[in-house]
C-alpha positions in Angstrom: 72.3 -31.0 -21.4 74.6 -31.0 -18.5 77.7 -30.8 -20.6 76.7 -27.9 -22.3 75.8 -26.1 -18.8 79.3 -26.5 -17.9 80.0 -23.2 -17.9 77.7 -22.2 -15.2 77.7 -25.1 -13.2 78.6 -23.3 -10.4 76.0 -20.7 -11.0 73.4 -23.2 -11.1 74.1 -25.1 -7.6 74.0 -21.6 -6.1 70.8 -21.1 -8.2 69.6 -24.4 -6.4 70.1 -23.3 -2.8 68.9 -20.2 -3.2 65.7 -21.5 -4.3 65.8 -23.9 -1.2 66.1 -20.6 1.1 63.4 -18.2 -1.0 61.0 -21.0 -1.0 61.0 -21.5 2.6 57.6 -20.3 4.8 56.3 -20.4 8.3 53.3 -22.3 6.7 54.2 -26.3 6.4 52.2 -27.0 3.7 54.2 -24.8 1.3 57.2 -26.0 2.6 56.0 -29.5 2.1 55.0 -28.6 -1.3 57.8 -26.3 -2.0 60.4 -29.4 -1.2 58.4 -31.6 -3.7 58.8 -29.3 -6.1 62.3 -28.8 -5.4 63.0 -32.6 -5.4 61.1 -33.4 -8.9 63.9 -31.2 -10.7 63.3 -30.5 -14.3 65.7 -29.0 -16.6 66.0 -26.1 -15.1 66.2 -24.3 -18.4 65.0 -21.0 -18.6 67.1 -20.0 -15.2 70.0 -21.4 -17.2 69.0 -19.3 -20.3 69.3 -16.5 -18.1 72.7 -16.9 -16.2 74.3 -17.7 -19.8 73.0 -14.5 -21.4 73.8 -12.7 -18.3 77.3 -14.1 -18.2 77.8 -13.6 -22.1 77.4 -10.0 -21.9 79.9 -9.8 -19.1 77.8 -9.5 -15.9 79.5 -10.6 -12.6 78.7 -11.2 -9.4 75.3 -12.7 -8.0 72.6 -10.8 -9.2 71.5 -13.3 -12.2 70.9 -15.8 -9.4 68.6 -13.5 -7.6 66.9 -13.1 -10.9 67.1 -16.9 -11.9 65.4 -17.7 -9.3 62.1 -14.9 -9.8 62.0 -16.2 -13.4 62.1 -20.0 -12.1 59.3 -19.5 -9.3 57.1 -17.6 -11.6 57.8 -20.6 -14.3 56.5 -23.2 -11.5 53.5 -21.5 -10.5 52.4 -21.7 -14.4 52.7 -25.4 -13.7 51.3 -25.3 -10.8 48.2 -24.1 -12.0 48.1 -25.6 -15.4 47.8 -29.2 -13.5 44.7 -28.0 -12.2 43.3 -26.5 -15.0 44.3 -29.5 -17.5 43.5 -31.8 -14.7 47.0 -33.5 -14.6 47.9 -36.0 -12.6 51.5 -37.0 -13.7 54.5 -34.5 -14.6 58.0 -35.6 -15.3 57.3 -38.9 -14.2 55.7 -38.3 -11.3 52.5 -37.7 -9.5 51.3 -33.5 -9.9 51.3 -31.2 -6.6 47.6 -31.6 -6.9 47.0 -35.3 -7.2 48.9 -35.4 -3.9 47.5 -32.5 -2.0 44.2 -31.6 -3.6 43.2 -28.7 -6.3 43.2 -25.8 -3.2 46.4 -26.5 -2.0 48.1 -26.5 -5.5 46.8 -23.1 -6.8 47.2 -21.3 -3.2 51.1 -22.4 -3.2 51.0 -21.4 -6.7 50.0 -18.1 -5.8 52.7 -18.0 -2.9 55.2 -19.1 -5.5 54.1 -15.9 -7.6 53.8 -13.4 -4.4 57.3 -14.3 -3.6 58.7 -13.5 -7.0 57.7 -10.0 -7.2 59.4 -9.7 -3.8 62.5 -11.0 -5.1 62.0 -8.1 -7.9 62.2 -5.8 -5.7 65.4 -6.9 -3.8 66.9 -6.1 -7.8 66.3 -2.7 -7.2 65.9 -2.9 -11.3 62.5 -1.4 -12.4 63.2 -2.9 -15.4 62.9 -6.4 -14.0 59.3 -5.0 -13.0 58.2 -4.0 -15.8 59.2 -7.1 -17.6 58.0 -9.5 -15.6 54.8 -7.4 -14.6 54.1 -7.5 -18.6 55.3 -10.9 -18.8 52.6 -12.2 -16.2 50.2 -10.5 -17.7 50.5 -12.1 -20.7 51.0 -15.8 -20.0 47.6 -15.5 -18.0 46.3 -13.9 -21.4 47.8 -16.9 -23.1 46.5 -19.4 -20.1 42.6 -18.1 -21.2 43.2 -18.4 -24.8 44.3 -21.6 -24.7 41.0 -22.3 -22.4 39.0 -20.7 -25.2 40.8 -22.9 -27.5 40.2 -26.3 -26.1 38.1 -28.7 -28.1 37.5 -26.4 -30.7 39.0 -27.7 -34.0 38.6 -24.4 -36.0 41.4 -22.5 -34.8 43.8 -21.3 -37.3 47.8 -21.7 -37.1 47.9 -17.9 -36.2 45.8 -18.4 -33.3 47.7 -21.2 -32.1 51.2 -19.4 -32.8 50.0 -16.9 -30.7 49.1 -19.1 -27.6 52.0 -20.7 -27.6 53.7 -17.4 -27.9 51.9 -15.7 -25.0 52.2 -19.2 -22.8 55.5 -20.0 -22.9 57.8 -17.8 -25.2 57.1 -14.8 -23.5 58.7 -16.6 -20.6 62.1 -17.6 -22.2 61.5 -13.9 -23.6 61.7 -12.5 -20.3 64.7 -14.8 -19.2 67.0 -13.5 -21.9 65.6 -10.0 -21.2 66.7 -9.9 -17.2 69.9 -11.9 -18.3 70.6 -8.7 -20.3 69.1 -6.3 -17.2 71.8 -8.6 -14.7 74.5 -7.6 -17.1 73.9 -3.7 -17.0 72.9 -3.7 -20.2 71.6 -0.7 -22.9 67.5 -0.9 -23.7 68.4 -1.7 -27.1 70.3 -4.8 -26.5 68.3 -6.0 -24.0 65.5 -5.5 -26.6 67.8 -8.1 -28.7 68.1 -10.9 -26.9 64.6 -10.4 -25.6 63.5 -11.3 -29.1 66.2 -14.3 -29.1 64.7 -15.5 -26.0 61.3 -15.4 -27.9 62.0 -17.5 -31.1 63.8 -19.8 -28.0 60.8 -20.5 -26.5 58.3 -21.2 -29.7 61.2 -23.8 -30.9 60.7 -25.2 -27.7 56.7 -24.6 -27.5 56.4 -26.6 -31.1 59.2 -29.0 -30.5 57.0 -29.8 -27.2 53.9 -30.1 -29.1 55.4 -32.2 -32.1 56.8 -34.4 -29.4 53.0 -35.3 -28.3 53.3 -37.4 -31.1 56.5 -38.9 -31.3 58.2 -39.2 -28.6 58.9 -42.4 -26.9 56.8 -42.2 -23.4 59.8 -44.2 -21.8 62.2 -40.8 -22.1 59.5 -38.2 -22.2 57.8 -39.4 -18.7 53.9 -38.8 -20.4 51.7 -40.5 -22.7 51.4 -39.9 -26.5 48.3 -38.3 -27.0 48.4 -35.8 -24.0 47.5 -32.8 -25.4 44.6 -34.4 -27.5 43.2 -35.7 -24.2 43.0 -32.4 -23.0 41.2 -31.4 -26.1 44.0 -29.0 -27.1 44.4 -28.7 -31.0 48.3 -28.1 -31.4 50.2 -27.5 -34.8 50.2 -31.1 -35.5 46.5 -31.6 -35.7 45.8 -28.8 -37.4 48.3 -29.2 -40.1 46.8 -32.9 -40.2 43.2 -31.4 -40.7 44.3 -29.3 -43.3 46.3 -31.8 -45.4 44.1 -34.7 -44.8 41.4 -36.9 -46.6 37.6 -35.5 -45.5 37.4 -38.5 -43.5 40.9 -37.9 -41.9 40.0 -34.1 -41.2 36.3 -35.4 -39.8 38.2 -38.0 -37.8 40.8 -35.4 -36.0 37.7 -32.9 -35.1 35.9 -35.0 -33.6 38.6 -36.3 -31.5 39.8 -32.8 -30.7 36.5 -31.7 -29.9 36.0 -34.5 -27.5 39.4 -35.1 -26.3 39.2 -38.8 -27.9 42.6 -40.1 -27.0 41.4 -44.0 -27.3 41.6 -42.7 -31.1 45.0 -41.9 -30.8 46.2 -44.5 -33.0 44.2 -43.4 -35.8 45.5 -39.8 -35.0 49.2 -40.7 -34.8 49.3 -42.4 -38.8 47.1 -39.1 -40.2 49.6 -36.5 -38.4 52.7 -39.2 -39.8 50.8 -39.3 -43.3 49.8 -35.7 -43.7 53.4 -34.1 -43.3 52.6 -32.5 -40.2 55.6 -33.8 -38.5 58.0 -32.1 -41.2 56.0 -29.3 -41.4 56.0 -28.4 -37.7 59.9 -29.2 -37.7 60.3 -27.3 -40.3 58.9 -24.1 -38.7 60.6 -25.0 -35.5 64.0 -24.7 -37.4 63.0 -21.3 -38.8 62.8 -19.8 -35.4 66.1 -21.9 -34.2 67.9 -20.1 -37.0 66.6 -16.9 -36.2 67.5 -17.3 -32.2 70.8 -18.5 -33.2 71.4 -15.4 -35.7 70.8 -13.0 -32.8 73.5 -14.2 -30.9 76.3 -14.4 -33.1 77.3 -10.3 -32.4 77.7 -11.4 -28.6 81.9 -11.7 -27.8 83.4 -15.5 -28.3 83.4 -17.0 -24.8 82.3 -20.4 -23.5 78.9 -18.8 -22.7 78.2 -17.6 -26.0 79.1 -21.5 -27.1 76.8 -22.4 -24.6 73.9 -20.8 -25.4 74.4 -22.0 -29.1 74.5 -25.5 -28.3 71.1 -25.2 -25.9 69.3 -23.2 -29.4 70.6 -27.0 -31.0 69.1 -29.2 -28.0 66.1 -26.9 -27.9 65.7 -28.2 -31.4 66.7 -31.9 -31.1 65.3 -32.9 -27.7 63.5 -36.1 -27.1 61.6 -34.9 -23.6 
């Protein structure tokens, strides 16, 4: 992915020390927590998302950074807290903020990491950064209990679950594009454009994600196969897997979702490969890749326009 971030290379290391210096506190704790964070790294995608739309639609000067960084702090403090609630102990590779410093000390920085955002919101001196990310808060939190409400329960429908992972993590890439557009001075109705590119984004990346619960290789990913259905969470996969299935396969999966039976994870694996739940979630994943990728072809041919197009294609093809 760093090739195809070329073109804001030098947007992202300013990005990176400006997250260094927001992060900072008179409280040690959050600095030690805050420099954990900082050190695990990640893709850094969805400040990248933003810069490039930003850039794309000719903005100059620093304020995507300033707005980078809001939608990157808000981002971690969703991890933050899903580690407690899922009861994580490893991410990217590594032990969670709250295997290391206890459940209390991982929500409270979460909550610093949120409190700081809306203060960097207000140094845009963009109400429209408010209101997007005061609606986009709103409704990952809405997504955060749904998903609750959906753990373990093997009757959800694929409309429930598309709109989970639409409230939990495309709103986010939503609201990435959106202030991209807001750094760039943008009209309401274009921002309103690549706000919906910045949601199809983010469910390819939300079911890419899930499918690669079951697929990926645990050397590149960094987690086990099986992670979700641990945590009792019944993703596209399964439920394409129910559906298709033998009564004995469906029976199988929902009593493992309901139970979070991971030691039957083998059994799960060859029903989800035998069912055509694999194509079928790709499948759908390449619908709203196409539709991301649509959006963006009225934006002006420059390197940033390229790039964004070739991060719709990793979105798509990742392996972690």
């Amino acid at each position: 992915m760093l090739a195809i971030l070329s073109p804001i290379a030098d947007d992202l290391k300013a990005i990176d020390a400006l997250i260094r210096l927001r992060l900072s506190s008179e409280v040690p704790l959050i600095n030690e927590i805050g420099g954990y964070i900082i050190q695990a790294g990640g893709k850094r995608l969805r400040p990248a998302l933003l810069v490039l739309m930003a850039r794309a639609l000719g903005a100059k000067g620093e304020l995507p950074h300033l707005l980078a960084v809001v939608i990157e702090f808000i981002h971690t403090a969703t991890l933050l807290h899903d580690d407690v609630v899922d009861h994580s102990d490893r991410r990217r590779g590594r032990q969670t903020a709250n295997a290391v410093w206890g459940n209390a000390g991982a929500v409270l920085s979460g909550d610093f990491l949120y409190s700081r955002s809306f203060q960097l919101m207000v140094e845009s001196r963009r109400m429209g950064v408010m209101q997007v990310m005061a609606d986009t808060t709103n409704a990952i939190a809405e997504g955060e209990v749904l998903q609750l409400m959906n753990c373990n329960d093997p009757d959800i429908t694929e409309a429930r679950y598309l709109r989970v992972i639409e409230l939990k993590t495309a709103q986010l890439f939503r609201a990435a594009a959106a202030l991209g557009a807001i750094g760039a001075d943008a009209s309401e109705a274009t921002q309103a454009a690549f706000a919906n590119f910045g949601h199809d984004f983010g469910m390819t990346y939300q079911l890419i994600d899930d499918l690669l619960d079951y697929t990926a290789d645990p050397e590149v990913s960094g987690k086990n196969l099986g992670t979700d259905l641990a945590e009792g969470k019944p993703t596209l996969p399964l439920l394409v897997a129910m559906r298709n299935g033998s009564p004995a396969q469906t029976a199988m999966i929902r009593e493992a979702i309901a139970n979070g039976r991971v030691d039957r994870i083998k059994e799960v694996l060859e029903t989800v490969e035998a069912t055509g739940a694999i194509p079928y979630t790709r499948a759908l994943a390449e619908r709203y890749s196409h539709s991301a990728s649509t959006t963006l072809q009225g934006l002006p041919e420059t390197p940033y326009k390229k790039a964004l197009l070739e991060l719709v294609d990793f979105c798509l093809q990742r392996e972690s």
